[in-house]
C-alpha positions in Angstrom: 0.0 0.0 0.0 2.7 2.6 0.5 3.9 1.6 -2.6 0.8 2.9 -4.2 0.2 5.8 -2.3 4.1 7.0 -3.3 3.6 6.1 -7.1 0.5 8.5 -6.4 2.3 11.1 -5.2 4.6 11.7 -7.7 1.9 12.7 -10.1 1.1 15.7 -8.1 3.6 18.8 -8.4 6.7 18.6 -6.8 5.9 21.2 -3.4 2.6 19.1 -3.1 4.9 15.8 -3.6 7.2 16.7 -0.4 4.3 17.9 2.0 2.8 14.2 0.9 5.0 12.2 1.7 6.7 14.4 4.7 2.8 14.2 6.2 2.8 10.2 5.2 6.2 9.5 7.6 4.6 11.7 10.4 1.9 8.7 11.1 3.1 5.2 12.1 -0.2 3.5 11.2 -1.9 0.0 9.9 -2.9 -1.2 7.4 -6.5 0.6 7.6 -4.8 3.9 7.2 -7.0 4.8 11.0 -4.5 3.7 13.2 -6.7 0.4 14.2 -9.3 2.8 15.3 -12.6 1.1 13.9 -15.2 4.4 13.1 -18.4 5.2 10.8 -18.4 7.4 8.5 -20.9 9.7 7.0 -20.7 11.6 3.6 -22.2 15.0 3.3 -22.6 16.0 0.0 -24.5 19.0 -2.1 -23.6 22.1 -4.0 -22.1 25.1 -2.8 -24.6 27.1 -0.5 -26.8 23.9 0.6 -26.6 24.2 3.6 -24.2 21.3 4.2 -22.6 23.1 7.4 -25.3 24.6 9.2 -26.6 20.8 9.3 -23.6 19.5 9.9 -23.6 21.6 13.4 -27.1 20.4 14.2 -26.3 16.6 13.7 -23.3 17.2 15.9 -25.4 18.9 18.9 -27.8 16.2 18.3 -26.3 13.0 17.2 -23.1 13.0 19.3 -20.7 13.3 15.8 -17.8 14.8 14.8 -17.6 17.2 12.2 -15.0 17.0 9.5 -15.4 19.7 7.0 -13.3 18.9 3.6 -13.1 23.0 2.6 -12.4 24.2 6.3 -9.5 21.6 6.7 -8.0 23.1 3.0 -8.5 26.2 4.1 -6.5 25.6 7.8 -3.5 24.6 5.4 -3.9 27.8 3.4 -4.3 30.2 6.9 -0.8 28.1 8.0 1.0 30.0 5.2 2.3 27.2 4.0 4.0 26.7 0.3 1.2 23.8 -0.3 -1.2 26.1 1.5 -0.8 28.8 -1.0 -1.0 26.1 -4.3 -4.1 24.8 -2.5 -5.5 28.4 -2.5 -4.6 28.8 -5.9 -6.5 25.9 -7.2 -9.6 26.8 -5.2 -9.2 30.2 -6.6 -9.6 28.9 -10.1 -13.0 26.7 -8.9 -10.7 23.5 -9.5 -10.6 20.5 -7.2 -7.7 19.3 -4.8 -5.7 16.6 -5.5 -7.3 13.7 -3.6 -3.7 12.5 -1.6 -4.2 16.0 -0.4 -7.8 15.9 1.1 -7.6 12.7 2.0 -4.3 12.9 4.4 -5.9 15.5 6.2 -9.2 14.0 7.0 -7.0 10.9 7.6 -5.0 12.8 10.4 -8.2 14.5 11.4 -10.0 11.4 12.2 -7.0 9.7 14.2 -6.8 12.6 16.6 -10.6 12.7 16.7 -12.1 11.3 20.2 -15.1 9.7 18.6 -16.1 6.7 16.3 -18.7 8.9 14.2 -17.6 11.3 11.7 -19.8 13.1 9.1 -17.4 14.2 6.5 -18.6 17.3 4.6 -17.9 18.3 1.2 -16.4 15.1 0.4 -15.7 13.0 -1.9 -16.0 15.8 -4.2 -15.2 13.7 -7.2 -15.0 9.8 -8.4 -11.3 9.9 -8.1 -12.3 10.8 -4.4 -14.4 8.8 -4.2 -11.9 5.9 -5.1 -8.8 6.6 -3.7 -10.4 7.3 0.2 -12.2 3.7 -0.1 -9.3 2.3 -1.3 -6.5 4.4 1.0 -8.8 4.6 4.4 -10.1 1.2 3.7 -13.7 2.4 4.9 -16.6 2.6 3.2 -19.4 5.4 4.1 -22.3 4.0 6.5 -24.6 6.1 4.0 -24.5 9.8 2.1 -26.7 12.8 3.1 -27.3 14.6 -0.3 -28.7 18.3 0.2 -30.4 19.2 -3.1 -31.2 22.4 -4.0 -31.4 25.1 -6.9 -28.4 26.7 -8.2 -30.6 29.9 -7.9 -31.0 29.2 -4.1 -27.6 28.6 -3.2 -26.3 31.7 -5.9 -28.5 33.8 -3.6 -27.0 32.6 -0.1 -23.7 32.2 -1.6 -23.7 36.2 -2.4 -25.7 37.0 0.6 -23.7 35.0 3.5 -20.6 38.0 3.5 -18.0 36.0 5.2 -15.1 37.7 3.0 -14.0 34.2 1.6 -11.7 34.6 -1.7 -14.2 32.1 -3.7 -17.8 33.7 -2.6 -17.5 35.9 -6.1 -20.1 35.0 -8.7 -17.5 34.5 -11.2 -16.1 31.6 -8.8 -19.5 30.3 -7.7 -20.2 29.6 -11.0 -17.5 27.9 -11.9 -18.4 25.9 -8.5 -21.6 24.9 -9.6 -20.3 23.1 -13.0 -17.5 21.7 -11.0 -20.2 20.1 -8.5 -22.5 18.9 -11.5 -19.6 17.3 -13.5 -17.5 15.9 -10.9 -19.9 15.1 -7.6 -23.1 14.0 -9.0 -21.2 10.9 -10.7 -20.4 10.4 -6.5 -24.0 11.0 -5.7 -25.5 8.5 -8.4 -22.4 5.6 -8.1 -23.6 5.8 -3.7 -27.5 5.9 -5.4 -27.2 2.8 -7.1 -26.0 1.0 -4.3 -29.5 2.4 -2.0 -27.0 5.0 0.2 -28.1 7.8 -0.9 -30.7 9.6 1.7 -31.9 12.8 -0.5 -32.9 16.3 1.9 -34.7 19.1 0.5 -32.3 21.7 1.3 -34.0 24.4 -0.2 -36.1 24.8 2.4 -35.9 27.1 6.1 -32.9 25.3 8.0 -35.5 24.0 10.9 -37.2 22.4 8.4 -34.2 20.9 6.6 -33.2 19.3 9.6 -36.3 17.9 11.0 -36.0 16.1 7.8 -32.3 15.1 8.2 -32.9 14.0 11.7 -35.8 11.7 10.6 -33.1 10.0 8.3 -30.6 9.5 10.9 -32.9 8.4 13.6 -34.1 5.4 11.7 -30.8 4.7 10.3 -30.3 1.5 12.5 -26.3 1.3 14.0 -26.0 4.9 13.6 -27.4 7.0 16.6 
């Protein structure tokens, strides 16, 4: 397995290549890529502006999860100043996707210093190479996936109306967030649909509403709560 992970690595560019494999040494770990420590996962998945986060907080109040947000652990590396940080920004910047070996290392890391057993992973996998690689790398597969659906008019309008000075909440970006999401995550959405994981919310509905939904589907989601 750490064969394949280095072979991966050097496809990505050579800054990226280093902070890989300098994070890979870092973590003496199994075979399951966790450490040994035996968890359930839960994708979160919908477009930009569904509402993915604020739902993410209530499951955690009310479930007993922890929260792993893909963008928010990108955007810690960018804050850190880092030379990867700054390539990271870059390609967010441009409405492009990370490299998965990226993402993946640090919701790997995030989940062996977690305290818990239950993650919902937000935001992720945000593509079928993702989608892949984590399955194959973590050696866990998702217990299910929350899909938020909802109007690219609805989430344009809370995108441009949420003012929390982020570099790629510009309608020029948004955009080309939207056609990234449609190209690259609904492929995830409909491989997890034809397997029956796929549990779809209305997002485009008030919040309190959303998640009396939501919580309906986790309640009766037997081995989860």
């Amino acid at each position: 397995m750490r064969g394949g992970l280095v072979a991966s690595a050097r496809l990505l560019p050579r800054p990226l290549v280093r902070w890989f494999l300098q994070r890979r040494a870092q973590l003496d770990i199994n075979e399951n890529m966790l450490g040994g420590k035996k968890v359930k996962i839960i994708f979160v998945l919908g477009g930009p502006g569904s509402g993915k986060g604020t739902q993410c907080s209530n499951i955690v109040e009310h479930f007993g999860f922890i929260h792993l947000s893909a963008g928010e652990l990108l955007r810690a590396e960018i804050n850190s100043g880092s030379e990867n940080g700054t390539m990271i920004d870059t390609i967010i910047k441009e409405g492009k996707i990370v490299p998965s070996e990226i993402t993946i290392k640090l919701l790997q890391e995030a989940i062996i210093k977690g305290g818990n057993d239950k993650y919902i992973i937000d935001g992720f996998p945000r593509n079928e190479e993702n989608r892949a690689v984590f399955e194959s790398v973590i050696n866990i597969s998702p217990e299910f996936v929350l899909f938020f659906d909802c109007s690219e008019e609805e989430m344009e309008r809370r995108l441009l109306g949420r003012n929390q000075g982020r570099s790629d909440d510009n309608i020029e970006t948004i955009r080309k967030r939207f056609k990234v999401f449609v190209e690259s995550s609904l492929p995830v959405i409909e491989y997890y649909e034809s397997k029956g994981m796929v549990k779809k919310i209305d997002a485009t509905k008030p919040a309190p509403e959303v998640f009396e939904d939501d919580g309906k589907r986790m309640k009766f989601t037997n081995g989860i709560t």
